[in-house]
Structure formats: structure tokens, C-alpha cells
C-alpha positions in Angstrom: -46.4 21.7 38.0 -47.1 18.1 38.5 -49.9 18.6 34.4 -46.6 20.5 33.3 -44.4 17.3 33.1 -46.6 15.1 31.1 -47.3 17.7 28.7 -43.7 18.6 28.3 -43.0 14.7 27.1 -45.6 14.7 24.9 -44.2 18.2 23.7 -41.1 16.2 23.1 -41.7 12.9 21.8 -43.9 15.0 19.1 -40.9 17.2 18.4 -38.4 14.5 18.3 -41.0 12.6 15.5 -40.6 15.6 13.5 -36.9 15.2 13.4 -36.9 11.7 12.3 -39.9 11.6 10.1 -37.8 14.6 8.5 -34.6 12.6 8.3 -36.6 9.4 7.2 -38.2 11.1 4.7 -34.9 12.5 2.9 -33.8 9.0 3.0 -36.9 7.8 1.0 -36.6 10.6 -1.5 -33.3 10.5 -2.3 -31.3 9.3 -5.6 -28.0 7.1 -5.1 -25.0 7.0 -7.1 -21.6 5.9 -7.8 -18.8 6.8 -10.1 -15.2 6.6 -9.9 -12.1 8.9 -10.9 -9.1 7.5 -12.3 -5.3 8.8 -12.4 -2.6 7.7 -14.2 0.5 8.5 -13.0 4.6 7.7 -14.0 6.0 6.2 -10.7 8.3 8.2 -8.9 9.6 5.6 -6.3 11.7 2.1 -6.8 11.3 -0.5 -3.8 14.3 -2.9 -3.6 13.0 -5.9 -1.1 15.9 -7.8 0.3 15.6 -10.8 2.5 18.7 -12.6 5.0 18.3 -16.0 6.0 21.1 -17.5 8.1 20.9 -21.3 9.7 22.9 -21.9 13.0 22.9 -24.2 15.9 20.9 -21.9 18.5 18.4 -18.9 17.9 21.4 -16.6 19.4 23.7 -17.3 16.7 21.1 -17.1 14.1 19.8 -14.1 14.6 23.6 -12.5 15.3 24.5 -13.3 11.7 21.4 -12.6 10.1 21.9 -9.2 12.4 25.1 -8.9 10.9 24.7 -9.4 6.9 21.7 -7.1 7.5 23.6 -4.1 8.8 26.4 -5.0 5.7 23.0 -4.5 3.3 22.3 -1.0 5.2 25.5 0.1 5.0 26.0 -0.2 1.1 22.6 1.6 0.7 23.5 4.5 2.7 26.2 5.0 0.8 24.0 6.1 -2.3 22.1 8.7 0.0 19.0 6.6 0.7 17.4 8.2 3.8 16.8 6.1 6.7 13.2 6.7 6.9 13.4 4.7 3.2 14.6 1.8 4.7 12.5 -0.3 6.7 12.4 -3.9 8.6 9.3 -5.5 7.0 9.8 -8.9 9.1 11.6 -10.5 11.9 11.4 -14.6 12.1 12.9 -17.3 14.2 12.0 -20.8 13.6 12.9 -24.4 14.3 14.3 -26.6 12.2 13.3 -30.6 13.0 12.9 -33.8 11.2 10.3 -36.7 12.0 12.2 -40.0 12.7 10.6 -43.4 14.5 11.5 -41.7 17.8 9.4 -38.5 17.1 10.3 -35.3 16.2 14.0 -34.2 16.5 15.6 -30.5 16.5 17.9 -29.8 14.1 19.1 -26.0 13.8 17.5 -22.6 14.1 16.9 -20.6 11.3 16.2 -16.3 11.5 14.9 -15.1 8.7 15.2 -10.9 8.3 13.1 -8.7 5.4 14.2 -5.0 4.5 12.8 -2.8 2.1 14.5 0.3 0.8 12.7 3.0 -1.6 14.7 5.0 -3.7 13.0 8.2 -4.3 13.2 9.7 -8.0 16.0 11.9 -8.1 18.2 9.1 -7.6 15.8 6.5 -10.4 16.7 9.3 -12.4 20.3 8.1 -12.1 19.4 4.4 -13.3 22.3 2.8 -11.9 21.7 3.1 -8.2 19.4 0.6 -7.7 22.4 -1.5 -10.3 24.9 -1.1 -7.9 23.1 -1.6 -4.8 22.1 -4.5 -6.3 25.4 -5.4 -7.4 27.2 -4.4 -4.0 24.8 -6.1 -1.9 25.9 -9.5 -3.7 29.5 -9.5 -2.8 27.8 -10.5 1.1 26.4 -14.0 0.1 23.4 -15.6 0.9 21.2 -12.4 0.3 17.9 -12.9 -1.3 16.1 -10.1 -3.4 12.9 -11.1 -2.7 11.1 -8.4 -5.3 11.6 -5.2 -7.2 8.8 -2.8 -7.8 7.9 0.7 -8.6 5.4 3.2 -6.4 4.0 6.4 -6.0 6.3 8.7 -3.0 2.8 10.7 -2.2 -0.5 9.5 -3.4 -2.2 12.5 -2.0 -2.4 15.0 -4.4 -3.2 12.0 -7.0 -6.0 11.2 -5.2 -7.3 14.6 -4.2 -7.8 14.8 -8.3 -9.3 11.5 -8.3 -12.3 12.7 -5.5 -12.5 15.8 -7.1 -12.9 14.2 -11.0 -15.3 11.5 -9.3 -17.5 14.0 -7.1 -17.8 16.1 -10.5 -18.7 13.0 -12.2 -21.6 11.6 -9.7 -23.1 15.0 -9.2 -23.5 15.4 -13.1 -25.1 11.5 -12.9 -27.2 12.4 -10.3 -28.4 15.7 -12.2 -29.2 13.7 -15.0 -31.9 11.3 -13.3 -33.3 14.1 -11.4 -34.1 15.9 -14.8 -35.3 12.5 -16.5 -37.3 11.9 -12.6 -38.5 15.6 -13.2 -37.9 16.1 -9.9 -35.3 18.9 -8.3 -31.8 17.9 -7.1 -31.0 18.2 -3.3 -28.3 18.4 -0.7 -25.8 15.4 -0.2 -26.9 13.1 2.7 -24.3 10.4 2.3 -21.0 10.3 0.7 -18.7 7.5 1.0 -15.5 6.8 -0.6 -13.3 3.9 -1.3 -9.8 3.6 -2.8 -7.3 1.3 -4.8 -4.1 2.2 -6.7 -2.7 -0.7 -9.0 1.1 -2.1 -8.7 3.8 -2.5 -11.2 5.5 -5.4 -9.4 8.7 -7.2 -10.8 9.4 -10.9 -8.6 12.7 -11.5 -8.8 12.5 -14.4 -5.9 16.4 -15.4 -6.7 19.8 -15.0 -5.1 21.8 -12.2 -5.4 24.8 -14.3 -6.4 22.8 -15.3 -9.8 21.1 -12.1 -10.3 24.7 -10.7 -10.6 26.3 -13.8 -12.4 28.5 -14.3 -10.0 30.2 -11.1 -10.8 31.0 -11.4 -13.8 28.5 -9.4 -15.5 29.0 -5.9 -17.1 28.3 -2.8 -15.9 25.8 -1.7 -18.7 24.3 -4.7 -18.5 22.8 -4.8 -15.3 19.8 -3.7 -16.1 18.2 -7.2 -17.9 16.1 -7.2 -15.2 14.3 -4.1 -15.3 10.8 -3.4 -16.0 9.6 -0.5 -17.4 8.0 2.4 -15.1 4.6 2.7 -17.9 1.8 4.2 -15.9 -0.3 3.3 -12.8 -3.7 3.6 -12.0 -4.9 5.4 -9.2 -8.4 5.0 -8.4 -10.7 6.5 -6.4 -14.8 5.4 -5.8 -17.5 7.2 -4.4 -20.7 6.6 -3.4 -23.7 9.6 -3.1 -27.2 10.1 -2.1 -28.6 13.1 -3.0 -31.8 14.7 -1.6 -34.1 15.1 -3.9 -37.7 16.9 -4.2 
């Protein structure tokens, strides 16, 4: 028993060479690649960003009218049949406002700063003027600040399942290639990594919603001079392979 144990550790250590020599050795003969599959796609989604900033003497009374123009903004928007799980807090701030003087720093007032975002889903950009009148509603409150307007993709998934698939189709072909010009034969996949980016088609507006509606005195079929046009976005997809190869 006791010349059964050493020879079962050797047995092993030699066994568990074999296994990474193997897996050593697929990693020296192997071929890497990389390719990428692109998408473009129309937008389907408009994102209003709207931003409250109200001034008051403590953080209490800040934040209660910041509170309160922000529930005003909501309540227009749900109006147009925006669901709830569209609109969304994007940031919640409280700060102090001071001034330096010869005696130090003094407090001034509080200032609570609120950020909402809002996506309108295509059937209602269909019906250009939703965003218009949300816009043009929201500027009857005051002191509302549209920080940007841009357009998105609802659901990236099946955009980028054709993306892989395009750039899978495309690195497998590459890697085919240099195996014939290696004269060597194409193996299994080891690795595969993937990466992914989608480009924006951003609008800052960065203005009041006072001037952005001329003080209301701008006409209905003109609302839209500050549109930009949906055009196409890129969705992008990278992978990276390493092929056995023999």
C-alpha cells in the first residue's frame, strides 16, 4: 500500500502534464483574429432630458419645490401615454451655496438640482408632435431646463444578435483564409471574445424652456426648428477568435 501512493502521484502529475501540454500546445498552434459587424438602424426611441433647479433658504425648501415642478413635468407627460417605466430620475443633488469674504466663507442658500429623462417609444414619434407639446406644456412651469434631446434604439438585441452573427461569419472566413495560405487545416474555437459600441444621434439643447418656446408665442407648426433628423445609427459589434489549427 504504502509503493501504491507514490506511484499513484507520479501516475497523476504525468497525467495532469498531458492535459496542459495538450492545452499549451493548442494555444501555440492557433491563428487569432478579429473582425467586426456593423448595423445600421432608423431609431425608434426619442429621449427628452429635463432638468429642475430651484434656490431656497434651507435644503427642505429646496428640494420641496424642485419636488414639486418635477411632479408638474410628470404629470404633463403622462398625459400623452408615456409609460412610467419611460420616465426615469437620472440625478438627485443638494448643494450649498457660499461666497468668500475677509471673514471666510459664508452660506448663502441651498440649491436642489433634479434630472428626468422620458423615452417616447415610436408609435408615438410617429405622431411628431408629442414630444412638441410636451415640450411646449412643460414650459408654461418656469424655470425648467431641457438639458438634451436625442434619439435611441428601444431594443438593441436583435440588432446586435445580427451584428455577432455577420462578424462570427466574417472572422471564420478570415481565419479560413490564412489557414489555406499557412497550408495548414482550420480547428475548433478556443477563445472568443466580444466587445460592443452603438453610436448616438444626440441634439444639446442646454437652454430654458421659456426660450425654446419663445415665450409662447410660437406657432404650433413651427415647433419643430429644433429637430434633428432620425438618419441612421451604427450599431457595432467586435469579436476576437483563436482558432485551433493543425
Amino acid at each position: 500500500m504504502k509503493n501504491l501512493i507514490p506511484t499513484l502521484i507520479i501516475c497523476l502529475t504525468i497525467l495532469g502534464c498531458f492535459f496542459v501540454g495538450k492545452n499549451l500546445d493548442k494555444t501555440e498552434h492557433s491563428v487569432s483574429v478579429q473582425w467586426n459587424g456593423e448595423v445600421y438602424v432608423t431609431p425608434d426611441t426619442l429621449i427628452l432630458s429635463f432638468r429642475v433647479e430651484e434656490t431656497a433658504p434651507t435644503t427642505a425648501e429646496a428640494q420641496r419645490n424642485a419636488n414639486e415642478k418635477i411632479d408638474k413635468v410628470k404629470e404633463i407627460i403622462k398625459k400623452y401615454d408615456v409609460d412610467s417605466s419611460d420616465i426615469k430620475t437620472t440625478n438627485v443633488n443638494v448643494y450649498e451655496q457660499y461666497d468668500w469674504r475677509d471673514s471666510g466663507r459664508v452660506s448663502l442658500w441651498y440649491t436642489a438640482s433634479h434630472s428626468l429623462e422620458v423615452k417616447i417609444k415610436k408609435a408615438n414619434i410617429e405622431n411628431e408632435w408629442i414630444a412638441s407639446k410636451i415640450i411646449s406644456e412643460v414650459s408654461e412651469i418656469g424655470g425648467v431646463l431641457l438639458n438634451n434631446i436625442s434619439y435611441d434604439i428601444y431594443d438593441k438585441a436583435p440588432f446586435y444578435k445580427e451584428a455577432r452573427k455577420l462578424a462570427m461569419e466574417k472572422a471564420y472566413q478570415k481565419a479560413s483564409d490564412l489557414a489555406e495560405y499557412g497550408d495548414v487545416k482550420l480547428g475548433d474555437p478556443i477563445s472568443i471574445v466580444e466587445t460592443r459600441s452603438y453610436d448616438y444621434a444626440v441634439s444639446y439643447a442646454n437652454t430654458s424652456m421659456a426660450k425654446m418656446a419663445y415665450n409662447d408665442v410660437i406657432e404650433e407648426d413651427e415647433m419643430w426648428w429644433w429637430a434633428i433628423e432620425l438618419g441612421e445609427m451604427k450599431l457595432t459589434l467586435d469579436v476576437s477568435v483563436v482558432y485551433e489549427i493543425k
